[in-house]
MARBA-3410 file (N, C-alpha, C, O; in Angstrom, 1 decimal):
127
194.2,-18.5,11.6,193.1,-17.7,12.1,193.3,-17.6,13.6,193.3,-18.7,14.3 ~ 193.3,-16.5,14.3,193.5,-16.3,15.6,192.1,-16.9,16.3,191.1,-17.1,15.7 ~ 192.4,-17.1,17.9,191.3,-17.8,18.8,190.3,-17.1,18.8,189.3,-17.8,18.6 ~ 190.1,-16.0,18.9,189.6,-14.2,18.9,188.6,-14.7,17.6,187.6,-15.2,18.1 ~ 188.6,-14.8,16.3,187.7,-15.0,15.1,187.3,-16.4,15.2,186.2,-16.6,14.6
187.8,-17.3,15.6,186.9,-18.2,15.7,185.8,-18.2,17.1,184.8,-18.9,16.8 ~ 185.7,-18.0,18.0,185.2,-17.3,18.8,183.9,-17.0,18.7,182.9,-17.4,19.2 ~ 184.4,-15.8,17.2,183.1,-14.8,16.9,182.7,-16.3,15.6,181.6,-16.9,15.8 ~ 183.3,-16.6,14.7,182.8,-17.0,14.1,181.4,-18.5,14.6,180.3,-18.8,14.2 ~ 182.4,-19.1,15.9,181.3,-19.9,16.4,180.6,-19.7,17.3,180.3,-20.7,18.0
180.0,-18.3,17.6,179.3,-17.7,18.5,177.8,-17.0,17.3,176.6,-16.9,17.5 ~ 178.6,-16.9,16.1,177.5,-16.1,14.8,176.8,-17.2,14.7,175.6,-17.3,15.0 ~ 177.7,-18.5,14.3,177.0,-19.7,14.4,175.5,-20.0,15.1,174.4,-20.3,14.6 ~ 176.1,-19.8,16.2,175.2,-20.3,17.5,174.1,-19.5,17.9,173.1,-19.8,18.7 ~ 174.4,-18.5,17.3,173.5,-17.0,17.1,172.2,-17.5,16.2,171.0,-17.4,16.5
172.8,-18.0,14.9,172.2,-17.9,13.6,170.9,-19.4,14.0,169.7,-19.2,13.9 ~ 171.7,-20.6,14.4,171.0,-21.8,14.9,169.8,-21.6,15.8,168.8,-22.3,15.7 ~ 169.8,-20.8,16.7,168.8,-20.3,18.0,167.6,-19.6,16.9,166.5,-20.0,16.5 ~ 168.3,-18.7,16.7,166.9,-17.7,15.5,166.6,-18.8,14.7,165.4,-19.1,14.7 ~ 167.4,-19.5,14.0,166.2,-20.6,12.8,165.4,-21.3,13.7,164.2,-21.2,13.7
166.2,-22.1,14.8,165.1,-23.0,15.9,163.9,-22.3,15.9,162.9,-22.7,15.4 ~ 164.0,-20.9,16.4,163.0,-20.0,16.9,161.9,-19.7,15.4,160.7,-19.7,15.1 ~ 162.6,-19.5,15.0,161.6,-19.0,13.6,161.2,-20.6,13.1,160.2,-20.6,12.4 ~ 161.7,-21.4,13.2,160.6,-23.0,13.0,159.8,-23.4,14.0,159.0,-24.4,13.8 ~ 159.7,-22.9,15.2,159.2,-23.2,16.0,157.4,-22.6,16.4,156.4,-22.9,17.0
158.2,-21.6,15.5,157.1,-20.3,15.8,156.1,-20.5,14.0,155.1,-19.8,13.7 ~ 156.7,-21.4,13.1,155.5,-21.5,11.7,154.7,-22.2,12.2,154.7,-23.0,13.2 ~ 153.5,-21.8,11.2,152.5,-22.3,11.7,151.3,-22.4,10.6,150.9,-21.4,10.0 ~ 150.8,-23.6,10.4,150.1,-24.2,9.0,148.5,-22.9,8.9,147.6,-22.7,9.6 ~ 148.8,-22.7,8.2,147.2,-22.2,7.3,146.3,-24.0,7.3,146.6,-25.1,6.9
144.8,-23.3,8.3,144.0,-24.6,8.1,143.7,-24.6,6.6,143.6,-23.5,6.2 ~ 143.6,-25.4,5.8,143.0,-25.4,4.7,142.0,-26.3,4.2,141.8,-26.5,2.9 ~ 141.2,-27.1,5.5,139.8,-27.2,5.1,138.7,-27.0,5.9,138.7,-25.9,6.5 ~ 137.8,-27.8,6.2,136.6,-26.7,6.7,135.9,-28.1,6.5,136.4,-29.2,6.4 ~ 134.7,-27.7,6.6,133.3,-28.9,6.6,133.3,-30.0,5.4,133.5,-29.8,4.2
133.2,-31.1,6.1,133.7,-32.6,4.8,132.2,-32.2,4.0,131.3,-31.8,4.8 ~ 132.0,-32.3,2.6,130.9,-32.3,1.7,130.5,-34.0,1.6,130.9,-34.8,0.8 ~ 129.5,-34.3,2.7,129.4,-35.8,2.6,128.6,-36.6,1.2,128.6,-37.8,0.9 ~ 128.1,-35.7,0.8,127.1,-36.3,-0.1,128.5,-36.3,-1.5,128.2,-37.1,-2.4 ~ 129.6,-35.7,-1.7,130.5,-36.4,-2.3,131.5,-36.8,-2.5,132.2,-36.8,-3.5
131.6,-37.5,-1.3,132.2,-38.6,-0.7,132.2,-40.2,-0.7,131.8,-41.0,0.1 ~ 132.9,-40.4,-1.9,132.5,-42.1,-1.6,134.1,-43.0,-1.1,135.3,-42.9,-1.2 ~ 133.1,-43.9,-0.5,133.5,-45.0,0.4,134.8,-45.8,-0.5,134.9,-46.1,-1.7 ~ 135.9,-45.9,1.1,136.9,-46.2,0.4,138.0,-46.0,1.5,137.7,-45.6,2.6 ~ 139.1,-46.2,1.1,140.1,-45.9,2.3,140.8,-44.7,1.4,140.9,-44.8,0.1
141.4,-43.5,2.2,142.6,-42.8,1.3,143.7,-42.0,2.5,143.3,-41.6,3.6 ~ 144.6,-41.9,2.1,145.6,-41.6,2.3,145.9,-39.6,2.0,146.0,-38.9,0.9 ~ 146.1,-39.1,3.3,147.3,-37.7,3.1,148.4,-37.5,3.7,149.0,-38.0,4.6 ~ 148.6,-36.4,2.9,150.0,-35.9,4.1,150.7,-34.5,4.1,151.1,-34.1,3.0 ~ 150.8,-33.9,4.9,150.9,-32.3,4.7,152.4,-32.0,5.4,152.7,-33.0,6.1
152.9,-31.5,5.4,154.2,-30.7,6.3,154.2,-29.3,6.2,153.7,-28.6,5.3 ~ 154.7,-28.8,7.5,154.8,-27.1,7.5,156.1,-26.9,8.7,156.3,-27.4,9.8 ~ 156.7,-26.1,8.0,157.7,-26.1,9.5,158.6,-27.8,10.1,158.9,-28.7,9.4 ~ 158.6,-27.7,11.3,159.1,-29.2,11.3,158.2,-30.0,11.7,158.7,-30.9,12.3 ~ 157.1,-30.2,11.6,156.0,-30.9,11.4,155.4,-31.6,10.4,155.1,-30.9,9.5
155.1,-32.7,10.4,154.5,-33.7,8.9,153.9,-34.8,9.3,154.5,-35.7,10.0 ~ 152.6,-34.9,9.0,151.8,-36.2,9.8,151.5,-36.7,7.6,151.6,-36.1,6.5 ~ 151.2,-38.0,8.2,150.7,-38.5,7.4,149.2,-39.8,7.4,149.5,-41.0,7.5 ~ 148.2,-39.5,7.3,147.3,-40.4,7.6,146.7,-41.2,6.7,147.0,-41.2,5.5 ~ 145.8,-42.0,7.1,144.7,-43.1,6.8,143.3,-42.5,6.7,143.2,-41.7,7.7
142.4,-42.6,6.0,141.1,-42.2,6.1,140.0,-43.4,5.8,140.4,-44.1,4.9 ~ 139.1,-43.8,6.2,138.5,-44.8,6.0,136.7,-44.0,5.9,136.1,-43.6,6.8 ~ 136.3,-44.1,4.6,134.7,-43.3,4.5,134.2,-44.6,4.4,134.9,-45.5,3.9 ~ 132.8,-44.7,4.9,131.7,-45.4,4.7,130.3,-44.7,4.6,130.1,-43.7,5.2 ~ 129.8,-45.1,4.1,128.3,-44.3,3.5,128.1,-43.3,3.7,127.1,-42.8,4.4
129.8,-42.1,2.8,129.8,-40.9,2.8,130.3,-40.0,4.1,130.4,-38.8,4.1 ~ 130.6,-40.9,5.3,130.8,-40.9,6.4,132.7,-40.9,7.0,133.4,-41.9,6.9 ~ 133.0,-40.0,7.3,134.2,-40.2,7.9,134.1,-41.4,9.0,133.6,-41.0,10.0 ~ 134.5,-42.8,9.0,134.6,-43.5,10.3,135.6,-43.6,10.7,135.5,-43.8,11.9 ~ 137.0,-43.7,10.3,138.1,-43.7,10.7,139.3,-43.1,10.5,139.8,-43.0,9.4
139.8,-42.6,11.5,141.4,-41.8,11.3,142.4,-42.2,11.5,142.6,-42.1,12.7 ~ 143.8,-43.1,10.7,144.7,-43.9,12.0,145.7,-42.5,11.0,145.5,-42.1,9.9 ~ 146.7,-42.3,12.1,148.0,-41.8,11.8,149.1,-42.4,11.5,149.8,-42.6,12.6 ~ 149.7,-42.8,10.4,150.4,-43.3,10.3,151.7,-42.9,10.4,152.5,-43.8,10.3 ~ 152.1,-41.8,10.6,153.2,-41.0,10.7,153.1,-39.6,11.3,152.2,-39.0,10.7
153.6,-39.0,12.2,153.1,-37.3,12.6,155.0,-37.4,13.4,155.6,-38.0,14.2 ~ 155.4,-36.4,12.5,156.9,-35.5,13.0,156.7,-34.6,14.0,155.7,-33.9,13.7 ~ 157.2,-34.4,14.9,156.8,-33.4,15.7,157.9,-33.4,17.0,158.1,-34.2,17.9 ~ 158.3,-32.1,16.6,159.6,-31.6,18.4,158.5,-31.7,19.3,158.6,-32.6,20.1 ~ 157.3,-30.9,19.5,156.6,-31.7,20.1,154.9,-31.2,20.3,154.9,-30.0,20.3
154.1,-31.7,20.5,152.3,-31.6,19.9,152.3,-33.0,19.7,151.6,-33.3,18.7 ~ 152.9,-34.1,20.4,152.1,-35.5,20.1,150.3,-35.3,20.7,149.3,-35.7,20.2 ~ 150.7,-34.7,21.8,149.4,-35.0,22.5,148.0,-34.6,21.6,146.8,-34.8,21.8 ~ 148.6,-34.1,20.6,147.2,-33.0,19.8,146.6,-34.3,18.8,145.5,-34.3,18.2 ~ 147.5,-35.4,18.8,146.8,-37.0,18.1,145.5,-37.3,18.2,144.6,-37.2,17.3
145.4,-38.0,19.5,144.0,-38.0,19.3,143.1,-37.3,19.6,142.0,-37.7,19.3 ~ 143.4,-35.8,20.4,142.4,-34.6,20.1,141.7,-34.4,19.3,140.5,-34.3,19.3 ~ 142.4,-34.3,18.4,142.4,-33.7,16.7,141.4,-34.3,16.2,140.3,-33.8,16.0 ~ 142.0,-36.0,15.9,141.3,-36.6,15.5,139.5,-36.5,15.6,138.6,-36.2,14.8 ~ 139.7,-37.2,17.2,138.2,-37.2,17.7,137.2,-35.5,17.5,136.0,-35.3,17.8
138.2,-34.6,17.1,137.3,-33.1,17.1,136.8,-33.5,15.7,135.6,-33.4,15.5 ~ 137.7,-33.7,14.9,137.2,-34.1,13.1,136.3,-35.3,12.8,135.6,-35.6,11.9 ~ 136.6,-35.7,13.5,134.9,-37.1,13.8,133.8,-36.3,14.3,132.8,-35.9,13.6 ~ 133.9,-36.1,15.2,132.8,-35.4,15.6,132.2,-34.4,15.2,131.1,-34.4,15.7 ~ 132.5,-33.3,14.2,132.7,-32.2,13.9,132.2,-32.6,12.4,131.5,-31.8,11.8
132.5,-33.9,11.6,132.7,-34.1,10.2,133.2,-32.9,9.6,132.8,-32.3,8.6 ~ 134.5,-32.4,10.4,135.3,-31.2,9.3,136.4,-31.3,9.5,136.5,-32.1,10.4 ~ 137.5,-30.9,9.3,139.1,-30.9,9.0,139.2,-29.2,9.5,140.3,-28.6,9.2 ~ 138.3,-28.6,10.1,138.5,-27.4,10.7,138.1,-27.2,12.0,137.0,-26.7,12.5 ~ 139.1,-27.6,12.7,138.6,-27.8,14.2,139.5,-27.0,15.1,140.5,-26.5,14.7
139.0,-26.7,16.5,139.9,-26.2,17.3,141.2,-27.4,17.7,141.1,-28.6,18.0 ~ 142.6,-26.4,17.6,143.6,-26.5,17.6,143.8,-26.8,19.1,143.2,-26.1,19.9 ~ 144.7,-28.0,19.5,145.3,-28.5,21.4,146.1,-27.0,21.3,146.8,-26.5,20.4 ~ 145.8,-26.7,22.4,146.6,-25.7,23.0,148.0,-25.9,23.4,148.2,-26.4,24.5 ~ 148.9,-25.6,22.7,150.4,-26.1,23.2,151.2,-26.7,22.1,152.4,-26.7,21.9
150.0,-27.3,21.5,150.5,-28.0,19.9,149.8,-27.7,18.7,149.1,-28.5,18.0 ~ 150.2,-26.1,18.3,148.8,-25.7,17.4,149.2,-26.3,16.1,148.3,-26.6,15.3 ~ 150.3,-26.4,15.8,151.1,-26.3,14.7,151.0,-28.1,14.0,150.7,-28.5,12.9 ~ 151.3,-28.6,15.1,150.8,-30.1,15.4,149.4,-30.6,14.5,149.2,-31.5,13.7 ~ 148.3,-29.6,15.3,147.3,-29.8,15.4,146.5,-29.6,13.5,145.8,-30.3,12.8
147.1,-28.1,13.1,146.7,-28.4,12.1,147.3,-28.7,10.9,146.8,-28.7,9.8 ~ 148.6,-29.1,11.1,149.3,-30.6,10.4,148.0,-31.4,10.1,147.2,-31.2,9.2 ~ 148.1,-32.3,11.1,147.1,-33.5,11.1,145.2,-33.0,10.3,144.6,-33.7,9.5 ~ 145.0,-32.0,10.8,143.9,-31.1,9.8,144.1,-31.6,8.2,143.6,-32.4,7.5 ~ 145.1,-30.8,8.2,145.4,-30.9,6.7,145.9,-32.0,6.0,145.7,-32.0,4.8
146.4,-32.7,6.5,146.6,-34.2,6.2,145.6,-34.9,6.3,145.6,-35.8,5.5 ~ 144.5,-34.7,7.1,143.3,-35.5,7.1,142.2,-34.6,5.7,141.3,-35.2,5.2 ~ 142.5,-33.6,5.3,141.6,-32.4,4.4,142.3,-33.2,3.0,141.7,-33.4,1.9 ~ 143.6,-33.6,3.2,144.1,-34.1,1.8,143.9,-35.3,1.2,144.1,-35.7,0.1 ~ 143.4,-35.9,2.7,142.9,-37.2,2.1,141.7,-37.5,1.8,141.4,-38.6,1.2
140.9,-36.7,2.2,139.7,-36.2,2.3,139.5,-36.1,0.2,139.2,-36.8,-0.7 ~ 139.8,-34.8,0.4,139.9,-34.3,-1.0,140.2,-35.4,-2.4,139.8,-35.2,-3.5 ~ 141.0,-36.5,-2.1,141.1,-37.9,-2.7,139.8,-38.8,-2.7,139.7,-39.8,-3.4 ~ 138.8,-38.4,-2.0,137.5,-39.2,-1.8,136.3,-38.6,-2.4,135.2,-39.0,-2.4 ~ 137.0,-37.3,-3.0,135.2,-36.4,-3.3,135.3,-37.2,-4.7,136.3,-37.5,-5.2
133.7,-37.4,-5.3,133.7,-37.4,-6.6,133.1,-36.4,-7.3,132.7,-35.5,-6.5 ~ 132.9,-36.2,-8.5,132.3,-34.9,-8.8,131.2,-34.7,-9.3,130.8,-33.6,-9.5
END
């Protein structure tokens, strides 16, 4: 194979690598919860975990008398939206919802950790 086609071939390459970076960079999660239903909610520790793009948190949930009290993260992937951690968090405490405004810079980040917190959530309702 002449220098000339490899060239182009590792140039298409390098072409093709930039657009996927760019097109992963640019997904971006559907929130998919909204206001915790506390009255059925019982107490308990649970566990979620969501991925979208290159993004994947995984957390801890801790309810007490129907009550979200605690969030730890035990895992969150991220090129980068660390900072959106304890943002997040503290918006869904305060808020008692898994639908909160997104850190600016780390939206994608931000509603990872949403829905990882909505999924563990969803492990806690009784019916």
């Amino acid at each position: 194979m002449s220098s000339r086609r490899w060239k182009e071939i590792i140039m298409a390459s390098i072409a093709f690598l930039i657009l996927n970076a760019l097109l992963w960079s640019c997904a971006q999660a559907p929130v998919i919860g909204g206001p915790v239903n506390r009255a059925r909610l019982a107490d308990g520790i649970y566990e979620g975990s969501y991925r979208e793009g290159p993004n994947s948190a995984w957390v801890r949930v801790t309810i007490k008398s129907h009550t979200i009290v605690r969030i730890e993260i035990i895992e969150h992937q991220a090129w980068k939206g660390k900072q959106a951690e304890s943002m997040v968090l503290e918006r869904i405490l305060a808020a008692h919802s898994t639908d909160v405004d997104a850190v600016s810079g780390a939206t994608n980040s931000s509603r990872v950790i949403m829905n990882a917190v909505h999924k563990a959530v969803e492990k806690a309702y009784q019916n």
